[in-house]
C-alpha positions as CSV (number, residue, x, y, z in Angstrom):
1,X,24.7,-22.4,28.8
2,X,24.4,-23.4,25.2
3,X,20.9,-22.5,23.7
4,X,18.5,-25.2,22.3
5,X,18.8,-25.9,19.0
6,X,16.2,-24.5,17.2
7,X,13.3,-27.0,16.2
8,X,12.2,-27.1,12.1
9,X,10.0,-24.9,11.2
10,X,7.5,-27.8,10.4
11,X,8.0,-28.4,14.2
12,X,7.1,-25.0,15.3
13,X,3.7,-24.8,12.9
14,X,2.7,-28.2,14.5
15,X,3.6,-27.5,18.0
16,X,3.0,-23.7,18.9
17,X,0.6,-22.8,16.4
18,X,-1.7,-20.2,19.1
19,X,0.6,-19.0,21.0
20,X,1.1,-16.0,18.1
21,X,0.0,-13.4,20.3
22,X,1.6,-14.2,23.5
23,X,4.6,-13.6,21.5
24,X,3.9,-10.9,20.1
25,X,3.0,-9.2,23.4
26,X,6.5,-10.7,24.8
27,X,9.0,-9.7,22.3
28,X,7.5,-8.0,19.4
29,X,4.9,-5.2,19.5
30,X,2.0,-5.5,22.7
31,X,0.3,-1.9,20.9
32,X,-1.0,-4.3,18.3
33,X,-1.9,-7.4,20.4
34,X,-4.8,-4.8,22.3
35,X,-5.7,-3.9,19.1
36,X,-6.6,-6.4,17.9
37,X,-8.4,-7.4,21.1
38,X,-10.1,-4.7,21.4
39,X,-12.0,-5.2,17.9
40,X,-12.2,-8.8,17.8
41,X,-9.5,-9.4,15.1
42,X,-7.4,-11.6,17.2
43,X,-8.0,-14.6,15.2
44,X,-5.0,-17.1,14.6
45,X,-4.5,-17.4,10.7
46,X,-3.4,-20.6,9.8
47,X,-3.6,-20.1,5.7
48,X,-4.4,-18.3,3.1
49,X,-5.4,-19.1,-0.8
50,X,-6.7,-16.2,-3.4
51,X,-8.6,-13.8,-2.1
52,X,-9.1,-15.1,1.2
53,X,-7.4,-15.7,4.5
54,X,-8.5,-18.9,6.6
55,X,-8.7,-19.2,10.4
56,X,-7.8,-21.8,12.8
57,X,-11.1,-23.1,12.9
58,X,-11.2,-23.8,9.0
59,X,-13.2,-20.5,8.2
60,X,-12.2,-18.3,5.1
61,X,-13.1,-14.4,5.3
62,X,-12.7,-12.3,2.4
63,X,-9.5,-10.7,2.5
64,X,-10.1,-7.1,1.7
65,X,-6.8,-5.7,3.4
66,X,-4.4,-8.0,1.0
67,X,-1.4,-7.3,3.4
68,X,-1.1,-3.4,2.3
69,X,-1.9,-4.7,-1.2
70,X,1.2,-7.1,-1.7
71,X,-1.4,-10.0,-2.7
72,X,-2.8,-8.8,-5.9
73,X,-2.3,-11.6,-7.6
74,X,-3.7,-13.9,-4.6
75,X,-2.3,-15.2,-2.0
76,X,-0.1,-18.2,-2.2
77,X,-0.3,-18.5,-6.3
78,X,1.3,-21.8,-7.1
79,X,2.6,-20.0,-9.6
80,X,5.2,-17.6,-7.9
81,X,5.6,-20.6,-5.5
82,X,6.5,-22.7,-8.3
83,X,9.1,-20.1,-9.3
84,X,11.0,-19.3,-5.9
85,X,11.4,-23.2,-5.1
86,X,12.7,-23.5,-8.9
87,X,15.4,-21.3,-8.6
88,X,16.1,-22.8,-4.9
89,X,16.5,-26.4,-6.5
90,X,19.1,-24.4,-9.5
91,X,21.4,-23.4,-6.2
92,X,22.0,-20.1,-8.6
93,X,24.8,-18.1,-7.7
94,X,23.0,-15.4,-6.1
95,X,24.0,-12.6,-5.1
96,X,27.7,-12.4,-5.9
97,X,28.4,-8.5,-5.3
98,X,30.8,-8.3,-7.1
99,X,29.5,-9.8,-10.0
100,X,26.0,-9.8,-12.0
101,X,23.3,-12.5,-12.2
102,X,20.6,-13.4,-14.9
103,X,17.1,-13.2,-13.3
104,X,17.6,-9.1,-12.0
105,X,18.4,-8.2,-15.5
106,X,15.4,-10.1,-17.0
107,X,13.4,-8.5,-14.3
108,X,14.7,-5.3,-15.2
109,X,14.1,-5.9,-18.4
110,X,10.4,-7.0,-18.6
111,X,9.5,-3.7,-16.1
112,X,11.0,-1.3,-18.4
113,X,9.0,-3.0,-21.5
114,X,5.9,-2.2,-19.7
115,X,6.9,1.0,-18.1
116,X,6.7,4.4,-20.5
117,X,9.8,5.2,-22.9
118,X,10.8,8.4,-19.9
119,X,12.3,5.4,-18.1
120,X,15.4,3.0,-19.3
121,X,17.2,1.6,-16.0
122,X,16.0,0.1,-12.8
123,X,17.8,0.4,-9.9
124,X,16.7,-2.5,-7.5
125,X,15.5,-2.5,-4.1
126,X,13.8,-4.8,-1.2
127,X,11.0,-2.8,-0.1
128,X,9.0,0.4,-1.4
129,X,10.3,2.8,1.2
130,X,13.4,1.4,0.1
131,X,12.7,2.8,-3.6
132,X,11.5,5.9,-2.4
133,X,15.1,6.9,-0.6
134,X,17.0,5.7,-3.8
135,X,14.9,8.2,-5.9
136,X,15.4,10.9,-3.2
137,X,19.0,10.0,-3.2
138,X,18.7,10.1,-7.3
139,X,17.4,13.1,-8.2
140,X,19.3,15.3,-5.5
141,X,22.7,13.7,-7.9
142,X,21.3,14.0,-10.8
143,X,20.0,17.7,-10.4
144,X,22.8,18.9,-8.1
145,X,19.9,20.5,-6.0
146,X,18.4,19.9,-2.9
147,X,15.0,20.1,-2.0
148,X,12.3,17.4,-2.4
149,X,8.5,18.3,-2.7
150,X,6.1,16.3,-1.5
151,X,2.0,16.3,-1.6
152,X,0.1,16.8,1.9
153,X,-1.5,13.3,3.0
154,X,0.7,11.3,0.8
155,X,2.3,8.1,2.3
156,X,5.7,7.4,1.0
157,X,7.1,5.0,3.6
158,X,8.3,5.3,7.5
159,X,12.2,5.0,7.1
160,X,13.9,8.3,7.8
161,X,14.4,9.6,4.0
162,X,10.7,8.2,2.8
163,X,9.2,9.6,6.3
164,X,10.5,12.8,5.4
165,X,8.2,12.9,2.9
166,X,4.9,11.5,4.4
167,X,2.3,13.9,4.9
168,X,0.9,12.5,8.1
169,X,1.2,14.1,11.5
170,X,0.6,10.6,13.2
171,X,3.9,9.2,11.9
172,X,6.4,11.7,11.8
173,X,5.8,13.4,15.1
174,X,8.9,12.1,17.8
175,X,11.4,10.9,15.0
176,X,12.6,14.7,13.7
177,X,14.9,15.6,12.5
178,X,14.0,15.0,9.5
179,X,15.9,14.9,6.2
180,X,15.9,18.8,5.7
181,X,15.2,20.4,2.8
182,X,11.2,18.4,2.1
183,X,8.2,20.5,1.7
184,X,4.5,19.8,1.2
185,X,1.9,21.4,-1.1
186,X,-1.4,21.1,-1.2
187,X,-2.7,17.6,-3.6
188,X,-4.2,18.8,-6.6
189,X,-3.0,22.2,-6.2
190,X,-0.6,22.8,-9.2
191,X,-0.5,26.7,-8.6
192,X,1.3,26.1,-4.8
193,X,3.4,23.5,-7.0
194,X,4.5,26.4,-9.5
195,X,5.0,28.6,-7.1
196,X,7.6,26.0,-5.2
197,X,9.2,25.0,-8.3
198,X,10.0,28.9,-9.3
199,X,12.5,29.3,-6.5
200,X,14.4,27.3,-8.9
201,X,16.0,24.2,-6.4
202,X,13.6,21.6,-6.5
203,X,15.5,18.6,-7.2
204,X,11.9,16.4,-7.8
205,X,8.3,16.6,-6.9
206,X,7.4,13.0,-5.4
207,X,4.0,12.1,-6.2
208,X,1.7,9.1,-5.5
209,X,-0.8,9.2,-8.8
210,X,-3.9,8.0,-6.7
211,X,-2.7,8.6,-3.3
212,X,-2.9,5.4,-0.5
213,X,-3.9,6.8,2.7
214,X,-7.6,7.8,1.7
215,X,-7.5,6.4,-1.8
216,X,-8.2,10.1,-3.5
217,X,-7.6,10.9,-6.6
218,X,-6.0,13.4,-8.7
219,X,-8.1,17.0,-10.2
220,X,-8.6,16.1,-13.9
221,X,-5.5,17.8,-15.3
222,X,-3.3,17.8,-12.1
223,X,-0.8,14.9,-12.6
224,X,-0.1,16.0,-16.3
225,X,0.2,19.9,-15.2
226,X,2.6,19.0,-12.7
227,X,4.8,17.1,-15.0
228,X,5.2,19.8,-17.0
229,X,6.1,22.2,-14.4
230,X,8.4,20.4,-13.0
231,X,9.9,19.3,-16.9
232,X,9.7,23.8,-17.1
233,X,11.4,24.2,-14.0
234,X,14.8,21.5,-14.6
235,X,12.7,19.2,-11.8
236,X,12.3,15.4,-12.0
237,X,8.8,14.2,-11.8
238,X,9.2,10.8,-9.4
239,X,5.6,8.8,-9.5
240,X,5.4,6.5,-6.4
241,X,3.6,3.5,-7.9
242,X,4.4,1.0,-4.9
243,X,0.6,0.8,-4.3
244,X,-0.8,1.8,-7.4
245,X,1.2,-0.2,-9.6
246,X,0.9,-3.8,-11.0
247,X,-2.3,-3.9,-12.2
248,X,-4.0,-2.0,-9.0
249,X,-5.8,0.3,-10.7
250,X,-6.9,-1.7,-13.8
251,X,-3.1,-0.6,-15.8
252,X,0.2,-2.1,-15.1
253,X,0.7,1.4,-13.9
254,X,-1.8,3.8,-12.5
255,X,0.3,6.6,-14.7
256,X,-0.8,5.1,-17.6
257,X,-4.8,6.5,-17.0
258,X,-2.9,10.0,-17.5
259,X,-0.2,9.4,-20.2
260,X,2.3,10.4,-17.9
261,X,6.0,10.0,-18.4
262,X,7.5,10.4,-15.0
263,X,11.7,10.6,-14.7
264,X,11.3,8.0,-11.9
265,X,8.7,5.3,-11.2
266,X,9.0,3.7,-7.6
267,X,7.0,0.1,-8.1
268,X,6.8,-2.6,-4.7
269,X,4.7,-4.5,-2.8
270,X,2.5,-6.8,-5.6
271,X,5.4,-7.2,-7.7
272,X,6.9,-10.3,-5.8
273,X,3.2,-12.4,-5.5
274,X,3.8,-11.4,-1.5
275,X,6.3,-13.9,-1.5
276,X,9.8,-11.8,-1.1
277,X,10.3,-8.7,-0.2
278,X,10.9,-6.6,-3.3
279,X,11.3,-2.8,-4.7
280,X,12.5,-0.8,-7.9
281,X,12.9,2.3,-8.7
282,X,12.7,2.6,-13.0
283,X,14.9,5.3,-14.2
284,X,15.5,7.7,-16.7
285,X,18.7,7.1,-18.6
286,X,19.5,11.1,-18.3
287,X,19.0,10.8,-14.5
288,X,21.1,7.7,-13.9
289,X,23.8,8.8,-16.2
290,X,24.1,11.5,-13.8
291,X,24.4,9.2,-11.1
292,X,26.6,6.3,-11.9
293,X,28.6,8.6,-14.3
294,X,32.0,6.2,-13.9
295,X,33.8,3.3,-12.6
296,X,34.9,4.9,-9.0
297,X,31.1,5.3,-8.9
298,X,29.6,2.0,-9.9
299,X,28.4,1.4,-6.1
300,X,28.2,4.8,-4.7
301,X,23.8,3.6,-4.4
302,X,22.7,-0.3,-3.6
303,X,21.7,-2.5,-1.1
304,X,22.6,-6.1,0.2
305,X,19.8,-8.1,-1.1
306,X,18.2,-6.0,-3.5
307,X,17.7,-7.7,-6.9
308,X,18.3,-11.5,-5.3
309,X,17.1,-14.6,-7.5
310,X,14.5,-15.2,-5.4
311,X,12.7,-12.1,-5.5
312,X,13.6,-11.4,-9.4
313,X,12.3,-14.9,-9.9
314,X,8.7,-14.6,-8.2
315,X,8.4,-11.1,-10.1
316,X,8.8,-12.7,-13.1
317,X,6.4,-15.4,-11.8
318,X,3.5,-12.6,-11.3
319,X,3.9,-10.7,-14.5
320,X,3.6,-13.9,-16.2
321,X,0.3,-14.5,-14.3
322,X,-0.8,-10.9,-15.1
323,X,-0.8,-11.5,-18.8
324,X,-2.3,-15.0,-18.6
325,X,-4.8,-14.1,-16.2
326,X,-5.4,-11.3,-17.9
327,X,-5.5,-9.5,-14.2
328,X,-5.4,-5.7,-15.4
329,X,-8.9,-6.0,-17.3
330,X,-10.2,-8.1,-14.6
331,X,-9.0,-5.4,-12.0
332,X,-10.8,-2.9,-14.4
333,X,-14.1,-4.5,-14.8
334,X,-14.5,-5.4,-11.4
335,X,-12.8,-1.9,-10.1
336,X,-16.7,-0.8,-12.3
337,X,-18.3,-2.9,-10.7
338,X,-17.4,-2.8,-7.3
339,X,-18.3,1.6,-7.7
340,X,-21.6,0.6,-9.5
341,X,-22.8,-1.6,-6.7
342,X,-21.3,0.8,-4.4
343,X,-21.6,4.5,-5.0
344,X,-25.7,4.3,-4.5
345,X,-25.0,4.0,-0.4
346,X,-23.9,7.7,-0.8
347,X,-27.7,8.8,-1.8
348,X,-29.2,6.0,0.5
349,X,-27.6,6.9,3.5
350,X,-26.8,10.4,5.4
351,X,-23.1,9.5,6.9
352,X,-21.6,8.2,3.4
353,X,-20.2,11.3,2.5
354,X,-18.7,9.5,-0.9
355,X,-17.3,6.0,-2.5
356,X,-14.5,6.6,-4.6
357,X,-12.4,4.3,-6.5
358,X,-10.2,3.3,-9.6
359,X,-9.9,-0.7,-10.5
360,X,-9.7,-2.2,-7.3
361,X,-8.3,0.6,-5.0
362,X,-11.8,1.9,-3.3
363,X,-12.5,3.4,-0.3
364,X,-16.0,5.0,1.5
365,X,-15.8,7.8,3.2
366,X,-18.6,8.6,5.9
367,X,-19.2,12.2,7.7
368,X,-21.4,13.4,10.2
369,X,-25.4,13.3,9.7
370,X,-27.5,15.7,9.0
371,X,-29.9,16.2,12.3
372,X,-28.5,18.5,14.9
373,X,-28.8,16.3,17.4
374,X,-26.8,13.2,16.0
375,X,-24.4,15.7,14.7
376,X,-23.9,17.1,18.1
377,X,-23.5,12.9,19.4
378,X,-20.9,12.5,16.4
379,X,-19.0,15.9,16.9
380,X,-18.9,14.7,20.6
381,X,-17.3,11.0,20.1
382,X,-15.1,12.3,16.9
383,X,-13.6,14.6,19.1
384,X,-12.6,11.9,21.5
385,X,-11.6,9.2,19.0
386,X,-11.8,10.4,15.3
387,X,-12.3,6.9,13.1
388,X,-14.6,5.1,15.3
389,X,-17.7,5.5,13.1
390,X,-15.6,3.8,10.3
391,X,-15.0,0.7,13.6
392,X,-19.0,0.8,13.1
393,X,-18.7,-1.1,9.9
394,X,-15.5,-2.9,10.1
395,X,-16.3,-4.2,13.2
396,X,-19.4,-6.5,12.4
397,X,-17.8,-7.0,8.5
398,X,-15.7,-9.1,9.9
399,X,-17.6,-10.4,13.2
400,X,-20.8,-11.1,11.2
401,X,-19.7,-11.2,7.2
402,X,-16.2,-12.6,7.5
403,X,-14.7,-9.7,5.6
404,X,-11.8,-8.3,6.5
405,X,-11.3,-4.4,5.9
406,X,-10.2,-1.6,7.5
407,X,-9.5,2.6,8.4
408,X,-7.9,3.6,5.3
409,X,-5.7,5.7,7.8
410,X,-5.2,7.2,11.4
411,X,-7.9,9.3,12.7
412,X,-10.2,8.8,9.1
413,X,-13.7,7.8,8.8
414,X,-12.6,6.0,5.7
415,X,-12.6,2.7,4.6
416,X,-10.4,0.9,2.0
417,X,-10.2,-2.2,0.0
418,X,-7.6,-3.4,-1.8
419,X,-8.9,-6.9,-2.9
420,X,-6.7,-9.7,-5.2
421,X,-7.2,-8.7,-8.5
422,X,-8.4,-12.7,-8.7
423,X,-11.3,-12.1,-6.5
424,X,-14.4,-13.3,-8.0
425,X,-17.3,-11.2,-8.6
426,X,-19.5,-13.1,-6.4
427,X,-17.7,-11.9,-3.3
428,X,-17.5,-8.3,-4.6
429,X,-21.5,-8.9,-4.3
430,X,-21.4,-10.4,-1.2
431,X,-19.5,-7.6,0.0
432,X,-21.3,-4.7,-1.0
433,X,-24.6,-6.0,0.0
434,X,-22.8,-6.5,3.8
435,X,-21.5,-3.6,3.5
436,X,-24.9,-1.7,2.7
437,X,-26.5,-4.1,6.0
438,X,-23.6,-3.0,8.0
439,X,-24.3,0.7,6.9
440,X,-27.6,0.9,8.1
441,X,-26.8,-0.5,11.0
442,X,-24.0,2.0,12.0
443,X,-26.6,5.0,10.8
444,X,-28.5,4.5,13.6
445,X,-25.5,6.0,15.4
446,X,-26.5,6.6,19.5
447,X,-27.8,3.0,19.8
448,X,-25.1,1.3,17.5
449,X,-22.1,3.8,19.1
450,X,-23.2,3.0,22.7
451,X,-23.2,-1.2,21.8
452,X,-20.0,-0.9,20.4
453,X,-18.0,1.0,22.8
454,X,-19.8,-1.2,25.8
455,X,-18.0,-4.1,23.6
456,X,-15.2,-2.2,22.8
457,X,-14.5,-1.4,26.5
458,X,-15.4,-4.7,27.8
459,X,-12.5,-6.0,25.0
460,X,-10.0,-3.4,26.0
461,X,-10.0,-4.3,29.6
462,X,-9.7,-8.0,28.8
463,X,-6.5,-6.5,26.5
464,X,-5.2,-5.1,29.5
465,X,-4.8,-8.1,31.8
């Protein structure tokens, strides 16, 4: 029996817009449709525009997730738009293979302006765990050796080369092997760095400069210490930037706070507008000498759609919007701001343990009280399920605020917020004034932890049906 032609996609918005989890539970990933029952987040989105996301019902909540960061120039700029339908109307010849086209080398071009002179060649990518495998794959050619450092906690991606080098526990248990040959040190902890890099064959030490999962940031001194060890010791020095990069932290790239000149810089997510998926990994010209060192190995690294016209042209799109907008001082000024309305709830209240930030990458951290017995109550329901304080404050930021936030990783009382770097300041306001209410609320852990897991529960069942 022939299958039904499929309907436009104007059709399918108009027709089935709510059925979004039902089909997600049917052919995509059930795990997540309970999840987001169980908090309350299971809200059909039907746009978004800037900083925030709007619901079916017309209601616009502060988007403080910005799809892992990909929206830092907002979401839906008519800019970036206005570039992907342009070179859609041009009917470019994309993608010829066996050929070259315009917009990848302009791209290429415009990142390496902005980049530090360490780097002269990009290799392109779709995706950031994408870029982290080609630098892998990079600097075992270019050095001839084999093993890859990596810092504990860091978050380099989930495919098998990248998750080889992810630091967490949570996503790299069941999928081993791994990539042999990958070994954590300590972050921060340039002595257990030297000591790795004296065995003499470390092919690169892959580092994020401010790392994701938990937004922490380097010792003064670290990054620029282990760049020269590794420059000592004949290793490349790879700076994972998919996060941090783009104007993030309040530079183009978060090296730049250090004067670093990494060997490889791995740049993603926000370079695109969200728009297409996109990676890069910039270069030195030393290190991809090495690699693409003649004809017969002119392919022997690439990938299918890496450096298409559509994704080279909403790059160009945001970079222009960067410098017009003038998004890395606005990231910078409001990164201030956002700690100098913030970082006071760690005096005020007993479970902030710290607030923690640079330009808009922040995060709060909360730990247990001070008074034996609510420390007993916390030790007692951390053991069970570590995070759920953090569900404390996310949970009614988004019920009663309309902001959407989250864990800043599995099994952390931390949250994170990686806003658009167009947010205004009133909403940075709004937020940390619902976030010190929500706070307050949550410190009054027994009563607060015994609502929330009656609603929890009550939520989880319902998931379960």
């Amino acid at each position: 029996m022939a299958a039904e032609t499929p309907p436009s996609v104007s059709e399918i918005i108009a027709r089935r817009t709510g059925e979004e989890l039902e089909l997600n539970d049917r052919y995509l990933n059930p795990q997540m449709g309970r999840i987001l029952r169980t908090l309350g987040f299971d809200r059909t989105w039907s746009g978004g525009e800037g900083a925030h996301l709007i619901d079916a019902g017309g209601e616009r909540y502060l988007d403080l997730f910005g799809g892992y960061g990909v929206f830092a120039i907002g979401r839906n700029h008519p800019e970036a738009i206005a570039a992907v339908e342009e070179v859609m109307a041009a009917r470019s010849g994309n993608m010829p293979q066996l050929g070259v086209t315009l917009l990848s080398g302009v791209l290429a071009e415009q990142l390496l302006a902005r980049a530090p002179g360490s780097v002269g060649a990009m290799v392109p990518a779709n995706s950031g765990t994408e870029a982290v495998e080609a630098a892998i794959k990079i600097a075992r050619a270019a050095t001839g050796r084999p093993r890859i450092l990596y810092a504990a906690h860091a978050f380099h991606g989930l495919t098998l080369g990248s998750l080889s080098i992810n630091g967490n526990s949570e996503f790299r248990d069941g999928f081993g092997p791994l990539l042999p040959g990958c070994d954590p040190v300590p972050f921060g902890d340039s002595e257990r760095l030297a000591q790795e890099l004296e065995r003499g064959d470390v092919a690169a030490f892959v580092v994020e400069p401010v790392q994701g999962k938990g937004v922490n940031l380097p010792p003064p001194g670290y990054l620029a210490e282990a760049q020269r060890l590794c420059r000592e010791a004949g290793a490349l020095f790879v700076c994972d930037e998919v996060q941090t990069g783009i104007g993030r932290t309040g530079r183009f790239l978060a090296l730049e706070h250090w004067g670093l000149e990494p060997d490889m810089i791995c740049v993603a997510k926000a370079l695109s507008g969200g728009l297409v998926p996109i990676g890069a990994v910039l270069v030195s010209r030393a290190a991809f000498d090495h690699v693409f060192d003649g004809m017969e190995r002119a392919v022997r690294h690439g990938s299918t759609f890496a450096g298409n016209d559509l994704a080279a042209a909403a790059a160009l799109a945001t970079l222009a919007v960067l410098d017009r907008e003038r998004l890395l001082e606005r990231a910078e000024r409001l990164g201030a701001l956002l700690l100098e309305l913030t970082a006071p709830l760690a005096e005020r209240f007993e479970v902030v343990r710290e607030v923690r930030g640079l330009g808009l990458m922040w995060a709060i951290e909360f730990g247990p009280p001070a008074g034996a017995a609510a420390r007993r109550l916390w030790e007692r329901v951390e053991g069970r399920q570590p995070g759920l304080f953090a569900q404390l404050v996310t949970v009614p930021l988004f019920h009663e605020h309309r902001i959407l936030c989250q864990v800043a990783g599995h099994h952390m009382n931390v949250i994170k917020a990686l806003p658009a770097l167009t947010v205004e300041e009133d909403e940075l306001r709004r937020f940390a004034a619902a976030l010190e209410t929500t706070t307050a609320a949550a410190e009054r852990y027994p009563a607060a932890l015994a609502r929330f897991g009656v609603r929890a529960g009550l939520r989880a069942a319902l998931a379960r049906r």
